[in-house]
N, C-alpha and C positions, 0 to 999 in steps of 0.2 A: 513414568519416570520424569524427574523435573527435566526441562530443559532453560537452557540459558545462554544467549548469544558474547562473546568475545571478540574483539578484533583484533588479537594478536594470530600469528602464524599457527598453524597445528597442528600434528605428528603423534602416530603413535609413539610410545614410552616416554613422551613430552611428563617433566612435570612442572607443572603449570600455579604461577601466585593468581589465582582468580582476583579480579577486580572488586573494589569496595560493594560497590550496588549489587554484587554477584552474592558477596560474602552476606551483605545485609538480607537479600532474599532467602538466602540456604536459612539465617536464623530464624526470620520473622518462620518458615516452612516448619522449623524443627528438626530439622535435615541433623543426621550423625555423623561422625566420622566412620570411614569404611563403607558407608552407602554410596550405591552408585548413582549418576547424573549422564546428562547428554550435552555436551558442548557444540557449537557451532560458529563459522564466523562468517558467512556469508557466499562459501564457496560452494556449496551445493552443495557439499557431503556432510554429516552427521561423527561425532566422537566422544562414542559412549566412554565415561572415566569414574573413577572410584575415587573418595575423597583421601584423601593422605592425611590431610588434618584439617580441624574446623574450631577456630574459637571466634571470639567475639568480635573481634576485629581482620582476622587473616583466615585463610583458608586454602590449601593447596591441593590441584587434583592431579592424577596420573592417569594421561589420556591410556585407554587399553585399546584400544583399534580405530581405523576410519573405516568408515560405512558409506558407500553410493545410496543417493535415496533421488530416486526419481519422481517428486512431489510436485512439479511445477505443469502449471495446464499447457498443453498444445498450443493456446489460442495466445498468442498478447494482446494485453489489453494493456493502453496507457490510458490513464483517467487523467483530464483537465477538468479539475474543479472549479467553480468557481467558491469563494471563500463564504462559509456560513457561520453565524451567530453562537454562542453557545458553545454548549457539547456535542452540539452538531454535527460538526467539521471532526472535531475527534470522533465520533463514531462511524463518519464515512466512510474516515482514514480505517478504521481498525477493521470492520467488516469488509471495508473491499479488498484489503491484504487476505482476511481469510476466504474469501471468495476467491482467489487467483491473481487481481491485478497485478502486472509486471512491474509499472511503473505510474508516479503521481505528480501531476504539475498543478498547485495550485496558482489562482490568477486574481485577480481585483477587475470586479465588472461593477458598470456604473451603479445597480443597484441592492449590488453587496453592503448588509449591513455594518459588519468588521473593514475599518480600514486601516492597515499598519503598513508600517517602513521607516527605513533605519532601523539600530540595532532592535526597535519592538517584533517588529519580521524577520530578523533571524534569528529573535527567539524563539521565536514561535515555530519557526520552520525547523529548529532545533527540537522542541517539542512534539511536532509531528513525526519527525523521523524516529524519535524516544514511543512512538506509540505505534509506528512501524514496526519497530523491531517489536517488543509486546508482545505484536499480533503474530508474528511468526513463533515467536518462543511457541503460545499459546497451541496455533496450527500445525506445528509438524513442518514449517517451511525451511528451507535452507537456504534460501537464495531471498536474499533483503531488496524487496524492492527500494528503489531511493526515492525520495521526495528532494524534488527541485526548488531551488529558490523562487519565491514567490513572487512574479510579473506583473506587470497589465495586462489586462487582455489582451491588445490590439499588438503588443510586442511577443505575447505569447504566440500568438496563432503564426507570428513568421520562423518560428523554431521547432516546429511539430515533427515529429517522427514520421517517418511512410508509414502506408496502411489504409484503410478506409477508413472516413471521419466521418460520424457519426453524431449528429446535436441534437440534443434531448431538446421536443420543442414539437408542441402540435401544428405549430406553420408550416405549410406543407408539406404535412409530417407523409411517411410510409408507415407500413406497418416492420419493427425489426427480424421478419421470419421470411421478409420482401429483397433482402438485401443478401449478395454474394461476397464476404468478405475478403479480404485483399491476403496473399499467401504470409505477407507481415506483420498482418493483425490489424486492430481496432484502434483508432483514437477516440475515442467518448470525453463526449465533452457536456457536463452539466450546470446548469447554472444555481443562482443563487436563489434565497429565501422570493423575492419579487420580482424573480424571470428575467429573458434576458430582453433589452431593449430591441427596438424595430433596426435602430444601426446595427448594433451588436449580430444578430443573425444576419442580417446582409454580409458584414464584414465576413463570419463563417462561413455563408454559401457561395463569396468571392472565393474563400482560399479553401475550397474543395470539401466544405463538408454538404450532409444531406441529413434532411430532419428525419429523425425517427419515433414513433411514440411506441406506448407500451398501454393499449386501448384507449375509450375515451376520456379518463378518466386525470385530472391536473393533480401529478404527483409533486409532495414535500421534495426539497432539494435534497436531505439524506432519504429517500427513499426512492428520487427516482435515478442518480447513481447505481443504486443497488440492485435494484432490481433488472436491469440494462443489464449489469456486467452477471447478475445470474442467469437470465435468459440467453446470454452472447453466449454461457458457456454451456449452458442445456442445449443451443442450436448447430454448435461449433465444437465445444471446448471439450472438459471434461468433466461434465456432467452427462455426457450425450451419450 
């Protein structure tokens, strides 16, 4: 059943004017009137509804219940990215949402290829959270992780969330099946397309992170994101 996120309030017997981009997808789908859908806004519950009407330009649905859906892993995992090149960085984004992450800070590290600010970075960080939400539609999520405005590095790392910090980095790396994570979760922090500099890890291992790898092996920057937060959640999460 399609699904499709809102951010307006939501109630059973609500009926509801669906937003343009909501209206444009139901058509680009083929979607009928009388068919049913799933709406969400971000609360964590689920609100299967039947369309009321559907034309070319409006579309109205009539929420018929709310639903608890308990979809979100045990583990939190906040991802500090560092900023990647390309469709890189949007596929990070989209896979680590469907992977579990709770939360996404992208950063600008000295050897990040992409570098934006001013209104280019909050477009872009506008963009990311549009491929956020996406990913949940897609996943069966309910609860939007948020993507933060895009930092510095060095200004990132004094705003971190508790938890065990965790940096992708074979300098003095452990192995991640080595490590007892913290009862508030993960901060994983990966870097960019050509690694992070010899400061840059210092600066980490100053404010409490520990290197971790994922064997000998020097992973892509959307790959080794990836596979961190699927291992975190095979050893941890809810994959285990």
């Amino acid at each position: 059943m399609p699904r499709f996120y809102v951010s307006d309030t939501l109630s059973s017997g609500q009926l509801l004017d669906l937003p343009d981009n909501v209206v444009r997808h139901l058509n680009v789908l083929r979607t009928r009137a009388h068919e049913e859908i799933v709406l969400f806004n971000g609360n964590g519950k689920a609100y299967p509804a039947r369309l009321a009407l559907l034309e070319k330009r409006r579309a109205q649905a009539e929420i018929l219940r709310e639903e608890g859906a308990d979809n979100e892993s045990p583990l939190r995992i906040t991802l500090v990215q560092a900023v990647s090149s390309g469709e890189r960085m949007d596929f990070t984004l989209q896979k680590s949402v469907e992977l579990g992450v709770a939360e996404i800070r992208p950063v600008l590290s000295e050897r990040c290829v992409v570098r934006l600010s001013g209104e280019r970075a909050d477009k872009r960080s506008a963009r990311w959270q549009d491929i956020v939400v996406s990913a949940c539609e897609q996943s069966g999520r309910n609860v939007v992780p948020k993507v933060l405005p895009l930092l510095p590095y060095r200004e990132a790392l004094a705003g971190l969330p508790e938890g065990s910090r965790l940096l992708m980095s074979l300098n003095r790396a452990r192995s991640l099946n080595s490590i007892k994570p913290d009862p508030q979760g993960i901060v994983l922090m990966a870097g960019p397309e050509g690694g992070w500099t010899a400061a840059e890890e210092q600066s980490a291992f100053d404010a409490g992170f520990e290197s971790v790898k994922l064997g000998p092996r020097v992973l892509r920057t959307e790959t080794a994101a990836l596979a961190a937060i699927a291992a975190a959640q095979a050893l941890w999460g809810d994959f285990a």
